[in-house]
C-alpha positions in Angstrom: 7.3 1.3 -30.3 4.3 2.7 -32.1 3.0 5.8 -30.6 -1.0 6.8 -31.5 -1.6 9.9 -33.1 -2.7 11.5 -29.8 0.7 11.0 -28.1 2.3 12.1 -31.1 0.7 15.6 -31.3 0.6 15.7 -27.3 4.4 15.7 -27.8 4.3 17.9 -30.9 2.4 20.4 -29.3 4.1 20.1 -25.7 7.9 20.9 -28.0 6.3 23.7 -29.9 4.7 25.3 -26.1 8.5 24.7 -25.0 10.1 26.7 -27.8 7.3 29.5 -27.6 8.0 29.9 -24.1 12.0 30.3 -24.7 11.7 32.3 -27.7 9.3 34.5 -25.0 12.1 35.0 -22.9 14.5 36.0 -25.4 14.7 38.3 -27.6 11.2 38.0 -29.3 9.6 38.7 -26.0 8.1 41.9 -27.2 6.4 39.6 -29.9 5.6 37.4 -27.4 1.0 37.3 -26.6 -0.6 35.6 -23.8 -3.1 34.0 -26.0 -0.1 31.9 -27.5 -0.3 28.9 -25.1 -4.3 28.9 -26.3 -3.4 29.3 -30.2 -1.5 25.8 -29.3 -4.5 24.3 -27.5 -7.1 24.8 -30.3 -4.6 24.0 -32.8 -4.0 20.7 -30.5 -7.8 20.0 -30.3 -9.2 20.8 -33.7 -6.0 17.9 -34.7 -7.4 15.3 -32.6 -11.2 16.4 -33.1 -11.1 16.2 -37.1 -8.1 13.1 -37.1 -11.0 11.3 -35.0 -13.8 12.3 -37.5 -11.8 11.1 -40.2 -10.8 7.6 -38.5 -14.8 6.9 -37.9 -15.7 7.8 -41.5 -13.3 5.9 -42.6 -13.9 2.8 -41.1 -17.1 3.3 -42.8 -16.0 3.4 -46.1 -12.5 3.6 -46.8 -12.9 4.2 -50.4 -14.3 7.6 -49.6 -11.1 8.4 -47.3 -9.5 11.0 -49.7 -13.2 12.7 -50.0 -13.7 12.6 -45.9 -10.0 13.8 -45.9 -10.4 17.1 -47.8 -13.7 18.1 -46.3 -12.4 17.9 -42.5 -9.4 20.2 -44.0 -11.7 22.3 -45.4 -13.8 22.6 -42.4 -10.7 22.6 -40.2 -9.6 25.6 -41.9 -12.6 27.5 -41.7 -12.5 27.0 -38.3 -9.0 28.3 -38.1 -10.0 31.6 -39.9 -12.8 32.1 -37.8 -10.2 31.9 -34.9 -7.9 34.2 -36.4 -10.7 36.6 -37.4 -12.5 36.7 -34.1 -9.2 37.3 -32.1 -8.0 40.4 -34.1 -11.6 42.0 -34.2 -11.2 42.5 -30.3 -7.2 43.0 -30.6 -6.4 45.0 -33.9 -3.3 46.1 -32.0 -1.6 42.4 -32.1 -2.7 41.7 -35.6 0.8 41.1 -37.2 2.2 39.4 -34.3 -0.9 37.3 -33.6 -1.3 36.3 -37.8 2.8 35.6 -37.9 2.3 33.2 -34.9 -0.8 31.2 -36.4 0.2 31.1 -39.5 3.6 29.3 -38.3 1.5 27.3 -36.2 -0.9 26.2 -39.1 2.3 25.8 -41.1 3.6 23.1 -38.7 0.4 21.5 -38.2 -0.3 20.8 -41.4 2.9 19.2 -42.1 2.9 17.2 -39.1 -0.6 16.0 -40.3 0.6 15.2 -43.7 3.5 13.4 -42.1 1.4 11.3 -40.5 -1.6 11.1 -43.0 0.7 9.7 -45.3 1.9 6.2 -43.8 -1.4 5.6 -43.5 -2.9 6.3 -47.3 0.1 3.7 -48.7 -0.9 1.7 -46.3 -4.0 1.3 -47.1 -3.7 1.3 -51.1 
């Protein structure tokens, strides 16, 4: 059964919520922030908003994939940053947790984009 990119990071995102929550009631719960569970929401979002700009550019003109496929990570990170830089203006005090947290986050992301990204660059080659 092949599963579409938005069930795959639904269920990416849902495992990652899942661990956060345990690892909050663990030991790391002093590390643990409320804004987590939304850290994983934009994360979630920006994947599906940029993995659907792609697709529709695409379709346009494959040939320009790799092109369309480097700006949205470009533009995707530069929304990230501006994420991370206007939580820690208003919350200096959670900085290192807060940076640790999305920098694992955008860690995982990316991989499970690449993951995916790839299939589909062989396959169309």
């Amino acid at each position: 059964m092949k599963l579409s990119y938005l069930t795959k990071i639904l269920l990416f995102s849902i495992i990652i919520a899942l661990l956060t929550f345990i690892a909050s009631k663990t030991g790391l719960d002093k590390y643990y922030l409320n804004i987590y569970p939304y850290v994983i929401l934009f994360f979630f979002l920006t994947g599906i908003l940029f993995h659907t700009i792609i697709l529709k550019l695409s379709k346009k003109n494959i040939s320009k994939f790799s092109t369309y496929y480097m700006l949205s990570s470009t533009l995707k990170l530069l929304s990230y940053i501006i994420f991370m830089v206007i939580y820690l203006i208003f919350n200096k005090e959670d900085a290192i947790s807060f940076v640790l947290y999305f920098f694992i986050l955008y860690a995982l992301y990316t991989a499970f984009e690449v993951l995916l990204v790839l299939p589909e660059i062989k396959k169309k080659e």
